[in-house]
N, C-alpha and C positions, 0 to 999 in steps of 0.2 A: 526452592525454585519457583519462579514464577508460573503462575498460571495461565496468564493471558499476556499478548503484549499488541503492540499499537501499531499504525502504520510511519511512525516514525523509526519504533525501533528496526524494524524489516529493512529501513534503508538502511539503519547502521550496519545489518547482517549483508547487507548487499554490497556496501563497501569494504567489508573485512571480509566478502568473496575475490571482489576483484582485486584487490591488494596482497591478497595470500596467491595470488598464480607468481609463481617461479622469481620469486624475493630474491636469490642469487646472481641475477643477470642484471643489473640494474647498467649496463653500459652496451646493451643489446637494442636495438631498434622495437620499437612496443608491437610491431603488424609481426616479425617475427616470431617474439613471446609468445605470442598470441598464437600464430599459426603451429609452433612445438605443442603448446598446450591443447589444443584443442585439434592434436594429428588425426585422433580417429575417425572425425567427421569435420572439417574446417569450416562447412555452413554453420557448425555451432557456435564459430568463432561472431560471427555476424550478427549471430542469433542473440547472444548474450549481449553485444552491445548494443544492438536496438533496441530488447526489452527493457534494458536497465537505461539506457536516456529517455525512454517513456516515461518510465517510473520516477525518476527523475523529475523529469517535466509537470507528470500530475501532481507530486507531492510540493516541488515552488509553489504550485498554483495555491495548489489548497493551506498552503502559509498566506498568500494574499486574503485568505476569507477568515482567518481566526479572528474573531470579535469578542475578545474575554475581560473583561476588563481587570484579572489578577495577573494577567500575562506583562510584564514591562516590553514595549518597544524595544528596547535594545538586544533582550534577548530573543525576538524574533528577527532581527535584523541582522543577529550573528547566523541566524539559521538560514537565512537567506542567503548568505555569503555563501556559506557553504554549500549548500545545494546548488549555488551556479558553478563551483568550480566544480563539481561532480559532474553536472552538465556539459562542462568544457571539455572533462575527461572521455566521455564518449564521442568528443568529435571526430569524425575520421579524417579531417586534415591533421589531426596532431600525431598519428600513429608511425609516424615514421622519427617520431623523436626517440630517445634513450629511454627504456622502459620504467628508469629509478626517478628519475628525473618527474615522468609521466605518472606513475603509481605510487609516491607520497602522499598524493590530493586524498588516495586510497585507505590510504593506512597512517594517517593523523591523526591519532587520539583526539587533536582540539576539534578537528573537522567533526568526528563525532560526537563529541561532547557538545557540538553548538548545536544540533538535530537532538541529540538525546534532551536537549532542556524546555524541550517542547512537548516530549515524548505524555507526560501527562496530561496535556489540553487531549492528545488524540485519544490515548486511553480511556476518557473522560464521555469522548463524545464516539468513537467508534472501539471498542474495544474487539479483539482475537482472540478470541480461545487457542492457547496453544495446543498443538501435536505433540503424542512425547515421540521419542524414537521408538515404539514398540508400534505405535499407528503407524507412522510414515513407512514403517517396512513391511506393515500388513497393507499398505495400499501397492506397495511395489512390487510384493509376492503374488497379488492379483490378479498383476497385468504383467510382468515379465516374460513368462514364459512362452516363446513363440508356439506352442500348441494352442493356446489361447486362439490367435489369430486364424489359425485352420480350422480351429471349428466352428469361428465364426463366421468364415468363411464356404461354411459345408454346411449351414442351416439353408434352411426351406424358405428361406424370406429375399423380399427384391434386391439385387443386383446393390441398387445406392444407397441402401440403410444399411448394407454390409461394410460398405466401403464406408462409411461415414463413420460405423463405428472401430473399424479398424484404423482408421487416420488420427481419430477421438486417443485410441489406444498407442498409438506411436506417440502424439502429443505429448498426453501424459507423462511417457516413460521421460522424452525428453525435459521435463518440469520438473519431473523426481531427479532426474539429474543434476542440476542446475535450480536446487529449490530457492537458495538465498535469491535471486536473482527475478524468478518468478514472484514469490511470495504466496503464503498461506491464501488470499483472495483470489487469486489468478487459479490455483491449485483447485478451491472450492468452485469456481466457477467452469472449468472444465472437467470436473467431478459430476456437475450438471450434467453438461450435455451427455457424459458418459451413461448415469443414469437413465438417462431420458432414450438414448439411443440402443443400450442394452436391452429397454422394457419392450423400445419397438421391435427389434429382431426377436424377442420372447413373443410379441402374440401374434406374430407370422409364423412362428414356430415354435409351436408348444413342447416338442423335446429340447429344445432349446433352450426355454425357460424353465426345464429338470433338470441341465446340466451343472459341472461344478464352475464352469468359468461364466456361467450367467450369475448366480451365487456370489460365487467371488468379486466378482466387478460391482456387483448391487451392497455388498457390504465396504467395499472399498469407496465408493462413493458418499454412504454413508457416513463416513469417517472425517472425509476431509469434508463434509456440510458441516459437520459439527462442529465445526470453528466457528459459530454464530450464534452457539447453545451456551451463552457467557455464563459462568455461575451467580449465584442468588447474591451473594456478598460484592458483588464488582457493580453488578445494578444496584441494589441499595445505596454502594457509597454514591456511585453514579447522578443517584436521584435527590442525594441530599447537596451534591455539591452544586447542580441544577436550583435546587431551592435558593442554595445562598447566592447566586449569579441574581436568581430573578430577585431574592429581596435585594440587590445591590443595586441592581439595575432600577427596580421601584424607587427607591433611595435617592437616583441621580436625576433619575424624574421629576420627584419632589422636589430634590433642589434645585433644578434647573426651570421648575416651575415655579416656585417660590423667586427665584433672581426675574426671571419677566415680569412677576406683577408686582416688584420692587423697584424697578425699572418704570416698569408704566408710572404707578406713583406718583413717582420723582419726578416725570415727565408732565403730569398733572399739577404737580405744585410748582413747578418753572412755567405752567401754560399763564396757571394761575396770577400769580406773582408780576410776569410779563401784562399782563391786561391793566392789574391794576397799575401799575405805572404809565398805564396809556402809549403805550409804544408799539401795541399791536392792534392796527384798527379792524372793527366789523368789516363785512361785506358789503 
């Protein structure tokens, strides 16, 4: 099993989320689907596809800025494709089409195999520590328990750091729900602010900071940071692969400096040559 994976691969898990909701209806309107799947709370419906034409959005972009020069053109260009029709997929003018129709883009092996052959450049330069399933559920054991929220509620601390971190705490839960979708970063980043807001209602209230749900959310936060604690062997190869780019790169240097003053040269012995025939006069 792998150990770490990239922000490429997170979108292929992101498309093999939304392509796995309700595969049987494929002759159903997609607002529908959508609105069955997501009956217990319907803003989650919304929820899922704006985060994921974000995610979207940022990962085209950052396909604009890959500079590798072992990467061929064309297979960044397949990935391009693909990441707009994922983009297409989250338009909500198209949700009133037939949901099979709409969620192929979803669940096209090529689609993801044209995102997965980049998936190295990212590994490369941004690499994720994976979560196994034993963390992800100790982050969700954490904070599920609505007693959690009463007693954070019931500390000695101001009014809007409680609220803050109780809204911090609904967030989350809804992330853990819906992880493919969020993604390991998003998950690490509001693991942040849960940190940071649990420590402040701890030193407003120092029974508070002996309790087990301050404990708990402080080690939950813990957990999902550690998706940036990449192991020893993944920076190593990381750093040698870094090496061969810049000797490759010094290389194109050299020869590309080498073609200019071969160029000049040339230009000098046609300046040359031009004089002596007298066809180009002084000033």
């Amino acid at each position: 099993m792998a150990i770490v994976t990239d922000p490429a691969m997170e979108i292929v898990e992101l498309c093999k989320f939304f392509g796995s909701i309700n595969p049987n209806k494929p002759n159903v309107p997609t607002h529908q689907v959508l609105a069955e799947h997501f009956s217990s709370d319907p803003r989650h419906a919304y929820l899922v596809l704006h985060n994921g034409r974000k995610r979207f959005f940022d990962f085209s972009e950052s396909l604009r800025k890959i500079d590798d020069p072992l990467v061929d053109e064309a297979i960044l260009t397949l990935a391009k494709n693909a990441c707009q029709k994922f983009i297409k997929f989250t338009d909500l003018k198209s949700i009133h089409s037939p949901w099979g129709n709409h969620s192929k883009t979803m669940s096209d092996p090529q689609n993801w195999a044209s995102v997965m052959a980049v998936s190295m450049v990212y590994r490369r330069d941004s690499p994720i520590k994976k979560l196994s399933e034993e963390e992800i559920e100790e982050i969700r054991s954490a904070i599920s328990d609505d007693a959690i929220i009463d007693q954070v509620l019931r500390a000695d601390a101001p009014d809007f750091l409680k609220d803050a971190l109780r809204n911090t705490i609904q967030h989350l839960r809804v992330m853990l729900q819906y992880l493919p979708v969020f993604g390991l970063e998003q998950l690490a980043k509001i693991a942040q602010e849960l940190d940071w807001k649990n420590r402040a209602v701890g030193v407003a209230d120092p029974k508070f900071k002996e309790s087990k749900p301050y404990k708990n959310m402080l080690s939950a936060a813990m957990i999902a940071i550690s998706i940036y604690v990449v192991p020893a062997e993944v920076i190593s190869a990381t750093k040698e692969y870094r090496d061969v780019i810049g000797r490759i790169a010094a290389h194109v240097f050299d020869e590309e400096k080498k073609e200019k003053q071969e160029e000049s040269r040339l230009l000098d012995n046609k300046q040359q040559l031009l004089d002596g025939s007298g066809r180009i006069g002084g000033p």
